[in-house]
C-alpha positions in Angstrom: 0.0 0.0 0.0 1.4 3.4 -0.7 1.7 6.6 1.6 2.5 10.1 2.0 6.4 10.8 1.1 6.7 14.5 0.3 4.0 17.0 -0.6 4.9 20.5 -3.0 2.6 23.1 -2.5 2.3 25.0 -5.8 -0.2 27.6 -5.5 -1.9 29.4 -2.9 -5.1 31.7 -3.1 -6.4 33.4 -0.3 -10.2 34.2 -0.3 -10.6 35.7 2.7 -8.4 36.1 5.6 -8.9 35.4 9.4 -6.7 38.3 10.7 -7.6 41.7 11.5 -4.5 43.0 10.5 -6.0 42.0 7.0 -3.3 39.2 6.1 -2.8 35.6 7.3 1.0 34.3 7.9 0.1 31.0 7.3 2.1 27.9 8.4 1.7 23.9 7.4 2.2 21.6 10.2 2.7 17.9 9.9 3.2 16.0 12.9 5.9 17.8 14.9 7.1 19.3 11.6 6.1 22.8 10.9 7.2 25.3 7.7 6.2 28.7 7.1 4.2 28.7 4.0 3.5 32.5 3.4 1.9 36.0 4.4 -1.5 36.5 2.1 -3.9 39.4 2.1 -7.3 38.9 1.3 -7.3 38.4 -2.6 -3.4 37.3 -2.8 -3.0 34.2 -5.4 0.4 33.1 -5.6 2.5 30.6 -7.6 5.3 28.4 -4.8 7.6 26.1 -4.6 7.4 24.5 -1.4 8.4 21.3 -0.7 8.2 19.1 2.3 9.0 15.5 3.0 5.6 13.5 5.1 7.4 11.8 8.7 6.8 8.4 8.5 3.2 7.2 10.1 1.7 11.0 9.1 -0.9 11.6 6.9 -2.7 14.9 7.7 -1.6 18.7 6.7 -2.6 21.2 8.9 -2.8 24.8 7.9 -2.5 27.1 10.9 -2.6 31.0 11.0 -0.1 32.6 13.4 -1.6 35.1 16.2 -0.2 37.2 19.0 -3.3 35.5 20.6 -2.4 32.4 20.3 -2.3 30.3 16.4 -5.9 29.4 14.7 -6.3 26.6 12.8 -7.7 27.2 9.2 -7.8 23.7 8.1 -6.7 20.0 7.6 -5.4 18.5 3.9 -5.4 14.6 4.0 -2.3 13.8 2.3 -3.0 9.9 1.7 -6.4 10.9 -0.2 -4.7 11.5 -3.7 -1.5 11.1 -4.5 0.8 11.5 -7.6 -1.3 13.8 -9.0 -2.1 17.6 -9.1 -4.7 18.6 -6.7 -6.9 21.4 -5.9 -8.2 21.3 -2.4 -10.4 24.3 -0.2 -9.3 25.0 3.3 -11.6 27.0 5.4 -12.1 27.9 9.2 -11.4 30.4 11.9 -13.3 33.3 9.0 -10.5 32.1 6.5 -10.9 30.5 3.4 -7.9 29.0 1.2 -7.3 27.4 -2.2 -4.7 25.1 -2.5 -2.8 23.6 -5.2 -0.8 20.3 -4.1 1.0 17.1 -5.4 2.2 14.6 -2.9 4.3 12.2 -3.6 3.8 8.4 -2.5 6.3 5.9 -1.7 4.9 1.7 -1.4 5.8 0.1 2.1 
């Protein structure tokens, strides 16, 4: 059975933003790995290039919104549910609402 080995992150649109400052500075967190992922105002669509390799065992991508309040969580990605393809996915939560354009890698047991 395959799983999760790396997932790139190629585009990111932000439809609406949870801060009041009027931009997110959004981070991914899988397992105890986290990695900044970008500052995005309302309206913001931008190509990227980020890459990250899946820890062993993990499946789920987290997209968190750092506060001075304390971080929000936007949404989760499920990393296992397509892979070795190109994938469009919505995040919402916490008044924010993401587009995000993925590919994840798989690796067999």
């Amino acid at each position: 059975m395959s799983k999760p080995y790396s997932v790139n992150i190629t585009r990111v649109k932000c439809n609406a933003t949870n801060d009041y400052t009027g931009q997110d500075d959004l981070y991914g967190a899988i397992g105890q790995i986290r990695f900044n992922i970008g500052t995005f105002p309302a309206g913001g669509d931008y190509a990227m290039d980020i890459n990250q390799v899946v820890p062993v065992g993990e499946r789920i991508l987290t997209i968190m919104e750092r506060d001075v309040t304390g971080d929000d969580i936007i949404g989760y990605i499920d990393l296992s549910e397509v892979m070795d393809a190109n994938r469009h996915v919505n995040v919402s939560g916490a008044d924010a609402n993401y587009e995000f354009w993925i590919y994840v890698t798989s690796v067999g047991d």
